[in-house]
C-alpha positions in Angstrom: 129.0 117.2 7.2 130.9 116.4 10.2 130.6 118.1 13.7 133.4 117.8 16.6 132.1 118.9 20.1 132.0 118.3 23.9 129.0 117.7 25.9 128.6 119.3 29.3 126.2 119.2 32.3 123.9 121.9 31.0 123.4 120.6 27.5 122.2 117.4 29.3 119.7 120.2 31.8 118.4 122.2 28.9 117.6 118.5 27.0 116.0 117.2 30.1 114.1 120.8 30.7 112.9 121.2 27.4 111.5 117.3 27.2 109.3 118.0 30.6 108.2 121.4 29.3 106.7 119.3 26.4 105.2 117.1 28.8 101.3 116.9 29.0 101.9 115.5 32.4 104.2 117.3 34.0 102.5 120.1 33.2 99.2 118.3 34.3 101.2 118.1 37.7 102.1 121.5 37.9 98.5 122.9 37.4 96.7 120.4 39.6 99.6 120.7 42.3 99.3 124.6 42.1 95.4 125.0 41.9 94.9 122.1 45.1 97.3 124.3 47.3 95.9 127.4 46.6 91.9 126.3 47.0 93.3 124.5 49.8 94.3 127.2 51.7 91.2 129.2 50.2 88.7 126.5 52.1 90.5 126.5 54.9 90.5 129.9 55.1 86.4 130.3 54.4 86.4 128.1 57.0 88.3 129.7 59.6 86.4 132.6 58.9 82.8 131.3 59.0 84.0 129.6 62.9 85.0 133.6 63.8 89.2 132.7 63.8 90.3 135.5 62.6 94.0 134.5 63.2 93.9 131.0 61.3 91.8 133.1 58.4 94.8 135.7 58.1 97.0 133.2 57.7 95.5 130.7 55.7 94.9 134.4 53.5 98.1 134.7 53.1 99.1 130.8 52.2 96.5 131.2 49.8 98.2 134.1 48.3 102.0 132.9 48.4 100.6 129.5 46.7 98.8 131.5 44.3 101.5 133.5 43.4 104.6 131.5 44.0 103.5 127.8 43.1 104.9 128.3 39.5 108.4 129.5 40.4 109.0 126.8 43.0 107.6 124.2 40.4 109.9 125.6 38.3 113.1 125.7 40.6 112.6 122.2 42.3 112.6 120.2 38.8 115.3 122.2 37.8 117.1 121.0 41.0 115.8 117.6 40.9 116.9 117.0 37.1 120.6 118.5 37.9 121.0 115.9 40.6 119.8 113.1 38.3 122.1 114.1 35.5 124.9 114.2 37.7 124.1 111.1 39.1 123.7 109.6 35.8 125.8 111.2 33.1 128.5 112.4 34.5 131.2 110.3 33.3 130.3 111.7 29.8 130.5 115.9 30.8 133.9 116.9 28.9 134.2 114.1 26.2 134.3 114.9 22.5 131.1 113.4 20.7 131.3 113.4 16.8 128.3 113.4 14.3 128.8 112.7 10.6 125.6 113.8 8.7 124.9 111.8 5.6 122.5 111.1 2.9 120.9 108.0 4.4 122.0 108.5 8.1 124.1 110.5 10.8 127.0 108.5 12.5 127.4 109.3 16.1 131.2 108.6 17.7 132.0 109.0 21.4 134.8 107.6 24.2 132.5 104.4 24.2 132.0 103.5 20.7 129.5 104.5 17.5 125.9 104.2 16.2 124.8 104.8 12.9 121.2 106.1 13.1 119.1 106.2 9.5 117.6 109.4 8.6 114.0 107.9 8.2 114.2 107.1 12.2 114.9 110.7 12.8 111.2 111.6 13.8 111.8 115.5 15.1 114.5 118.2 15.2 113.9 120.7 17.7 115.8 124.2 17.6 115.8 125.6 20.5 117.8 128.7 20.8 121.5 126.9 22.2 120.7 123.5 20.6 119.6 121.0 18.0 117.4 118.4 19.9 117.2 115.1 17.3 114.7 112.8 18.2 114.8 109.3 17.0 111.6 107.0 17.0 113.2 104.5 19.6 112.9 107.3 22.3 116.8 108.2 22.0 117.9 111.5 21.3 121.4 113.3 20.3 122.0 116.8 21.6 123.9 119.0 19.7 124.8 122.7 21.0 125.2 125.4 18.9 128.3 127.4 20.7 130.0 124.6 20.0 130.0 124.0 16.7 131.1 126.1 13.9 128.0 126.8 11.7 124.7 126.5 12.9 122.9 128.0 10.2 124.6 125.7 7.7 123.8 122.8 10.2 119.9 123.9 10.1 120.1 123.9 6.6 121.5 120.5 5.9 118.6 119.0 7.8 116.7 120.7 5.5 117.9 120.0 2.6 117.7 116.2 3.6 114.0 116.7 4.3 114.1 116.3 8.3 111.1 118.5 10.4 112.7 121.3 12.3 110.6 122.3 15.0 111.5 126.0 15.3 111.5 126.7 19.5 114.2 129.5 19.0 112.3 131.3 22.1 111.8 128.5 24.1 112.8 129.0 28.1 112.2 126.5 31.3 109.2 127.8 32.5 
């Protein structure tokens, strides 16, 4: 089976967004980060209170509540912001070229502007679906991103990997959260 496509900046940000989302750290660093600000501002704010400022307590209240509330979303949108600028800063010669990957038997054949890899199917340790790509993980740490508007047949796609006996992680519903 051969695919023909072109990469673009957000196949690179949904690749780069999904892999952090799977992250036991990063998401680590997003609850510590969002329960330290908000009991923060809590103690400070039971502490403000107990000295009689009635002012600093308001307001430390209400930091309290916009951490409490808002913590995730900004988590959420500065990542997002920080892995757009790293992309473009380090893939950007490769938005618009035509990538091609021949699925064999024993391995899938990769072709771009810069040259070829052959990569063996028994390297391939994870597919994940996600609902606009196919995320293939190989067991060096390297992955191929392949997105589904831009190729013909996804279905048949999933069901080649299949039939040559590679995992598919279904994440069909998966969104940066």
């Amino acid at each position: 089976m051969k695919l023909e496509y072109v990469i673009e900046e957000n196949d690179f940000l949904d690749f780069q967004l999904f892999t952090a989302s799977k992250s036991k750290r990063i998401n680590k660093k997003k609850k510590n980060g969002w329960l330290l600000l908000t009991i923060s501002a809590i103690v400070m704010g039971i502490y403000f209170y107990m000295n009689q400022n009635m002012l600093m307590t308001i307001y430390f209240g209400i930091v309290s509540l916009t951490c409490g509330l808002f913590y995730p979303k900004y988590f959420k949108w500065r990542y997002k912001k920080h892995y757009k600028a790293y992309i473009n800063e380090n893939y950007s010669k490769r938005f618009g070229l035509i990538e091609i990957i021949e699925i064999n038997d024993n391995y899938i054949l990769s072709k771009d502007k810069i040259g070829e890899g052959k990569i063996k199917l028994s390297e391939i340790e994870t597919i994940n679906e996600t609902g606009n790509h196919f995320f293939l993980k190989v067991s060096t740490g390297m992955s191929l991103i392949i997105p589904k508007d831009r190729i013909n047949n996804p279905n048949k796609v999933r069901s080649e990997f299949e039939k040559l006996g590679l995992k598919i992680n279904n994440e069909l519903n998966w969104k940066w959260k």
